[in-house]
LOLUMKE-868524 format. One record per residue (C-alpha): x, y, z. Coordinates in pm, whole numbers, plus 50000, padded with zeros to 5 digits. Layout:
BEGIN
[pt [X,Y,Z]]
...
***
This chain:
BEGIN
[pt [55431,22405,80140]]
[pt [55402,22380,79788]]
[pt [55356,22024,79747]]
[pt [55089,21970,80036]]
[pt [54832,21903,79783]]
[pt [54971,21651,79582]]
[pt [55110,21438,79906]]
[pt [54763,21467,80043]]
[pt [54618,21270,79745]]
[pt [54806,20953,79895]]
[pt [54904,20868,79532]]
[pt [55230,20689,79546]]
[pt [55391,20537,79233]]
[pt [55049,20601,79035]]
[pt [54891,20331,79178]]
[pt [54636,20217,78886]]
[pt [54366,19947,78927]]
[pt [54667,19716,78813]]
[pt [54882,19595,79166]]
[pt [55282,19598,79130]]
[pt [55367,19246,79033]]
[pt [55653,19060,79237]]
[pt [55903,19135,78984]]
[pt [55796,19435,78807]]
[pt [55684,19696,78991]]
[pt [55630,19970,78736]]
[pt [55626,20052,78361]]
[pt [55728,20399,78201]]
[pt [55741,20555,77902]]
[pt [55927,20884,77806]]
[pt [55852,21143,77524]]
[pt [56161,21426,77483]]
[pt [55991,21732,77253]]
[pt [56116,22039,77157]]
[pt [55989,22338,76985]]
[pt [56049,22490,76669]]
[pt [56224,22845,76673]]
[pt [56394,22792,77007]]
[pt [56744,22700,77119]]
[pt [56769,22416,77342]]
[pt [56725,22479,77712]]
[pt [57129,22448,77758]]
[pt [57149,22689,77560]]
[pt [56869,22932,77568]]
[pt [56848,23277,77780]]
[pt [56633,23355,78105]]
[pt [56383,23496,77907]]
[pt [56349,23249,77610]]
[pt [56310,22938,77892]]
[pt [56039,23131,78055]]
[pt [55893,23257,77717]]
[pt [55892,22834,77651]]
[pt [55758,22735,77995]]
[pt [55440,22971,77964]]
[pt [55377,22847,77639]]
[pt [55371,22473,77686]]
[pt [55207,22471,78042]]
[pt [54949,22646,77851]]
[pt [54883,22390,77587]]
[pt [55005,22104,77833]]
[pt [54726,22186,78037]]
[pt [54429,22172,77753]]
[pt [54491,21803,77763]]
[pt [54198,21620,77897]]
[pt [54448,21370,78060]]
[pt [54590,21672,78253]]
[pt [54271,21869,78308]]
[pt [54267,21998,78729]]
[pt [54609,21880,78743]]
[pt [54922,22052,78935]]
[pt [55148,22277,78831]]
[pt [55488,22365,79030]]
[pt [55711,22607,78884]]
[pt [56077,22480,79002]]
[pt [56247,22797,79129]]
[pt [55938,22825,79360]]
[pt [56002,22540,79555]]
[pt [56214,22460,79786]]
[pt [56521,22213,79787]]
[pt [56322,21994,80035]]
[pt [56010,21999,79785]]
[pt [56148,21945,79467]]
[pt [56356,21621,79648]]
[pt [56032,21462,79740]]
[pt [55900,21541,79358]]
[pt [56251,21347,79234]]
[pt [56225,21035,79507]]
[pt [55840,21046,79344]]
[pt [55959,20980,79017]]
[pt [55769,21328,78910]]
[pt [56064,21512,78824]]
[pt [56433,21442,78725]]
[pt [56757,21563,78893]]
[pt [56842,21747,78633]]
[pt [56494,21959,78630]]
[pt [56558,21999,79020]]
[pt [56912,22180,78935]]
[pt [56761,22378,78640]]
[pt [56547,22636,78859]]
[pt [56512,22925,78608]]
[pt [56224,22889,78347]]
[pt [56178,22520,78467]]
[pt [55845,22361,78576]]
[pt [55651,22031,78577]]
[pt [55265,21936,78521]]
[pt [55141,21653,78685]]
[pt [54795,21482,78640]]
[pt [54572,21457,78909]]
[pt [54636,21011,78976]]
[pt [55047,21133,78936]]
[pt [55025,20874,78630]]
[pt [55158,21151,78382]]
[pt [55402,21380,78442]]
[pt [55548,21656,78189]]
[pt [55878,21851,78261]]
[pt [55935,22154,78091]]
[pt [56308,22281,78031]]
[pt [56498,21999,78140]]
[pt [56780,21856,77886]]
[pt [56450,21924,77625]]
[pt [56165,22170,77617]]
[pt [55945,21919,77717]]
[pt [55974,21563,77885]]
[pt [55629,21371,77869]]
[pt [55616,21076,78071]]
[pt [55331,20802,78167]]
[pt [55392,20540,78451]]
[pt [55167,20281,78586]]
[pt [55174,19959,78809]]
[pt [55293,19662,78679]]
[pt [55421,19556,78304]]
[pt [55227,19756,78079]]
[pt [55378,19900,77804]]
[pt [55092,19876,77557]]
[pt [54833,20059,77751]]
[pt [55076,20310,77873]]
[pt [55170,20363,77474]]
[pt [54849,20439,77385]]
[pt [54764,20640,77643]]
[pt [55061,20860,77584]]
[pt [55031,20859,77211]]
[pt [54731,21027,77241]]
[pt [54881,21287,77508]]
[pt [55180,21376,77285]]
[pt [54886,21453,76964]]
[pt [54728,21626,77166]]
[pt [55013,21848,77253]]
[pt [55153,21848,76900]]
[pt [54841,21994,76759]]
[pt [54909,22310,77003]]
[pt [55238,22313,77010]]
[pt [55526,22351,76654]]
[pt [55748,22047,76762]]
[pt [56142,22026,76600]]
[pt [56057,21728,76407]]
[pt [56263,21609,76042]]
[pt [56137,21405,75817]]
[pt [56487,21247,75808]]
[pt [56528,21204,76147]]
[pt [56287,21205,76341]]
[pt [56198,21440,76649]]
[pt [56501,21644,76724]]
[pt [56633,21647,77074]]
[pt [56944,21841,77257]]
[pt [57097,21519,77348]]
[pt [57167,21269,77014]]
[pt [57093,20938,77166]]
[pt [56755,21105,77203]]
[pt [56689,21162,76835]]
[pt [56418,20972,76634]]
[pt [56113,20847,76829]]
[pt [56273,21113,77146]]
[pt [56138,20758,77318]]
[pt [56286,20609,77628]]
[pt [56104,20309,77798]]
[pt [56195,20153,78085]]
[pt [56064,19927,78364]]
[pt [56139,19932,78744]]
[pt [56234,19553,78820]]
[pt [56275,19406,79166]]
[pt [56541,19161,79142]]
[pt [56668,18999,79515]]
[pt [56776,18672,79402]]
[pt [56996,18770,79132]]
[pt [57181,19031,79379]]
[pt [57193,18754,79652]]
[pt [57321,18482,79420]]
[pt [57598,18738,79267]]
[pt [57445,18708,78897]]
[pt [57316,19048,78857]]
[pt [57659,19170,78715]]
[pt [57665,18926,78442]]
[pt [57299,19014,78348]]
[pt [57389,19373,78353]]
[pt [57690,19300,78132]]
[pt [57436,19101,77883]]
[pt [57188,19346,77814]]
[pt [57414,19607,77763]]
[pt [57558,19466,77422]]
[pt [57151,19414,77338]]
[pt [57144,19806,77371]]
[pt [56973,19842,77707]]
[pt [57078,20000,78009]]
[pt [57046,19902,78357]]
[pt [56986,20186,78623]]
[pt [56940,20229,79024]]
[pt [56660,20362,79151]]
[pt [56665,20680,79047]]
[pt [56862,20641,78709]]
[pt [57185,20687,78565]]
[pt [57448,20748,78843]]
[pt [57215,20587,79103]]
[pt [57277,20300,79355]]
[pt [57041,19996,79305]]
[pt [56933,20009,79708]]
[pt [56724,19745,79780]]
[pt [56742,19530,79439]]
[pt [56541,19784,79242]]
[pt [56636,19860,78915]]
[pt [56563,20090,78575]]
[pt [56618,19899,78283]]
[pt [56523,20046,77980]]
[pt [56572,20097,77603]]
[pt [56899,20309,77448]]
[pt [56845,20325,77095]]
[pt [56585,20583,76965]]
[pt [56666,20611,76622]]
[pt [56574,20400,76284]]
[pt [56312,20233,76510]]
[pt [55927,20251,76515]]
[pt [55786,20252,76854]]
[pt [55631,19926,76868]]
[pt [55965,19799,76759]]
[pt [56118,19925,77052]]
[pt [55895,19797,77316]]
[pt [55862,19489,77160]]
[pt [56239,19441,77191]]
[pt [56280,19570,77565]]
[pt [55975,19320,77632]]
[pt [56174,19023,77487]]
[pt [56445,19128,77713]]
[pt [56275,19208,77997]]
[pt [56054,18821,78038]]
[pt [56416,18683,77967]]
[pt [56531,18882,78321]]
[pt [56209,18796,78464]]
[pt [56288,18433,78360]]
[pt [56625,18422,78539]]
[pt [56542,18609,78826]]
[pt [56269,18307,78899]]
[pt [56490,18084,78847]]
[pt [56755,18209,79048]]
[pt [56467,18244,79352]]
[pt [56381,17900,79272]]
[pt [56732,17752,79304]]
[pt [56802,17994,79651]]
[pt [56498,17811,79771]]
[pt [56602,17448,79663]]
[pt [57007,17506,79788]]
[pt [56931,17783,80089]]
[pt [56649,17795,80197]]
[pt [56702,17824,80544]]
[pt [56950,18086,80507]]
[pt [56737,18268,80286]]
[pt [56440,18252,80549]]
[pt [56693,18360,80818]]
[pt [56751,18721,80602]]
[pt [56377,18787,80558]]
[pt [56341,18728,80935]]
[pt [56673,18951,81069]]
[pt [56532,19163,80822]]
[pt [56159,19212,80966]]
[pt [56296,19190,81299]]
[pt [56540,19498,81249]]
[pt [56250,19696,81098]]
[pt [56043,19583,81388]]
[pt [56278,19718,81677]]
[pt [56545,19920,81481]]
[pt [56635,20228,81629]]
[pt [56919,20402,81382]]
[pt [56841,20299,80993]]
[pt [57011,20443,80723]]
[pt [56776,20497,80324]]
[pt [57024,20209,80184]]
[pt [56987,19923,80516]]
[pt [56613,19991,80460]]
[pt [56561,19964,80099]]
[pt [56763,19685,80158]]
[pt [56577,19504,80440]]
[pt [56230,19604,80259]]
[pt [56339,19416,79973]]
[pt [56321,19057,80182]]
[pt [55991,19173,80297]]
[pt [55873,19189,79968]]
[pt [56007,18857,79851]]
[pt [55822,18720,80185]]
[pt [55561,18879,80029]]
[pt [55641,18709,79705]]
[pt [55692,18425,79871]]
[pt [55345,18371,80038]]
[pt [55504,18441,80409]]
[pt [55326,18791,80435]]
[pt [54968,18822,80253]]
[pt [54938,18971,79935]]
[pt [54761,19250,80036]]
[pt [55044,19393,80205]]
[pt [55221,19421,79904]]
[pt [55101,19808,79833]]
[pt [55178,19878,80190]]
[pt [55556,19780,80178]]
[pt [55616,19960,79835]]
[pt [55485,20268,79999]]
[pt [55755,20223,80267]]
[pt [56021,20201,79983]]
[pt [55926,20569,79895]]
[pt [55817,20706,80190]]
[pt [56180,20593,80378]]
[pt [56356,20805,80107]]
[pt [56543,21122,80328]]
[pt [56318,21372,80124]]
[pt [56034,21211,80250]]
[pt [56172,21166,80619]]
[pt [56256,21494,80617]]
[pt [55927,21652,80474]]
[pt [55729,21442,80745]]
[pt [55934,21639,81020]]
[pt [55840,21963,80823]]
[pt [56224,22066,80811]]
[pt [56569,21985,80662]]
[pt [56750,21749,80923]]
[pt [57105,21622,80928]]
[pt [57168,21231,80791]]
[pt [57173,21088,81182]]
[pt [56803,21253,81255]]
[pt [56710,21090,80967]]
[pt [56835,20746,81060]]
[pt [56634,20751,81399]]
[pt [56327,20955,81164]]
[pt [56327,20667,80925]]
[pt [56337,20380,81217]]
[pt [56082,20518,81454]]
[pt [55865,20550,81110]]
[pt [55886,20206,80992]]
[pt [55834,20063,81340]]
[pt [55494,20216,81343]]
[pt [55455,20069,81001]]
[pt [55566,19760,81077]]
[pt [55300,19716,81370]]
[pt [55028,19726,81056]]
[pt [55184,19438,80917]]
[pt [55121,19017,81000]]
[pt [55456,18843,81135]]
[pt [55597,18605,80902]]
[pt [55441,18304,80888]]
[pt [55702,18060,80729]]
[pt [55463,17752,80778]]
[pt [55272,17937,80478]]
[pt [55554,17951,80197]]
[pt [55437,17701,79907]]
[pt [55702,17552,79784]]
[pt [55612,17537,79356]]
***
């Protein structure tokens, strides 16, 4: 298959020298580009798209930060391939759907990521572990120069950089953070957080963005305005926003622990246990029972260093993934007893819970 080589690296989630923390687990940042001279890809023919993919995986691939990376041209994989490449974070839904004249390059750690013909000509984006904005900024600053100096980007000195969709218009800059957030789902606050941060101008996402289920109390959560704002503006503002969430989802673990603690232990448990000997699990009762784990985790009752090893399961429990590890498509009840039988065998690498552990701060 396609993909072989870039699964074979063991890279999941660009896992930097930086661990996930217990609330964040990753950072992104998003650069929408277009070029000069060319419609938008909505609106440009077979020949212009492919005319626009050749040239920017050209000068995409000069960049020292993408030097011996991959390159996958979409309407050469298949439907199986490019799902794995979306539950990876490498690729959006809408590149998967946009086959003709539509690729991706992907460094060789899977840190950076650049889609070409999606809603723009080009999508540059730059994860890494943990809360990070500032490192991932200047890292990707420095990718998108380098690609400007190749490449004649729409850009007005009015407005910005120019992009098909207008929410996109003026930095082209979307940042966003993937948060883990148990305690506000299981104390019924999450709603009133969402419904907070909206009217600050951020949006709150599932997993795998807008029109996604939050499985397992992960969410996006990431800027909305783009234009008459610097960059460093930006983050600085999602940042505020984000320790304030970070704030009340401790707090809201802290009080579970004070006022239910026992019932709270007696989840992570049923949960482990049903991992441990489940025989049928569905992607959403996983995500959702791997998200105690890794509050136990959190929460001293499994080790720390476990903590990559569970967020691996997250992704690797997704039904692209189940499926690619059986080498072919399967129907939704294979992949319940796939995804079971696979974290069973995980869950034999992992220490029981040890309650008697859990320091109470």
């Amino acid at each position: 298959m396609e993909i072989q080589s870039l699964l074979d690296s063991k890279r999941k989630l660009a896992l930097t020298a930086e661990p996930p923390g217990p609330v964040v687990l990753s950072s992104r940042i998003r650069l929408a580009r277009n070029l000069c001279d060319y419609p938008f890809p909505g609106w440009a023919k077979e020949t212009q798209r492919r005319d626009i993919l050749t040239m920017c995986e050209d000068a995409v691939a000069k960049i020292p930060e993408m030097e011996k990376g991959m390159v996958f041209e979409i309407d050469k994989l298949s439907e199986l391939e490019k799902q794995v490449l979306v539950e990876r974070h490498l690729i959006s839904r809408e590149l998967a759907a946009n086959s003709q004249g539509a690729g991706v390059l992907i460094s060789r750690d899977q840190a950076c990521s650049v889609m070409v013909n999606e809603e723009d000509h080009l999508r540059i984006q730059l994860v890494n572990n943990g809360f990070q904005f500032r490192k991932i900024w200047k890292t990707i600053d420095r990718i998108d120069s380098g690609i400007e100096s190749k490449l004649n980007l729409a850009f007005s000195q009015e407005l910005g950089y120019l992009t098909a969709c207008p929410t996109n218009v003026g930095t082209g800059m979307r940042a966003s953070v993937m948060m883990h957030l148990p305690a506000l789902v299981i104390s019924n606050q999450m709603e009133k957080v969402i419904r907070a941060v909206n009217q600050l101008g951020i949006a709150v996402r599932g997993l795998f963005g807008e029109g996604s289920d939050a499985s397992g109390s992960i969410f996006q959560i990431s800027n909305q305005q783009t234009l008459g704002e610097a960059e460093a503006d930006i983050i600085k503002r999602l940042s505020s926003v984000l320790n304030t969430i970070i704030e009340q989802e401790e707090n809201a673990r802290a009080k579970l622990l004070e006022n239910d603690r026992i019932k709270l232990f007696d989840k992570m448990g049923r949960a482990y246990g049903t991992l441990q000997n489940g025989h049928l699990l569905s992607s959403a009762e996983a995500m959702n029972y791997l998200s105690l784990v890794r509050l136990a985790i959190d929460l001293n009752i499994i080790p720390e260093g476990e903590r990559i090893r569970v967020d691996r399961m997250f992704m690797e429990s997704q039904p692209g993934h189940i499926q690619y590890n059986v080498r072919r498509a399967i129907e939704s009840d294979q992949r319940d007893v796939a995804r079971a039988t696979l974290l069973r065998e995980q869950l034999r690498e992992l220490p029981p819970l040890n309650f008697d552990n859990f320091v109470d701060s």
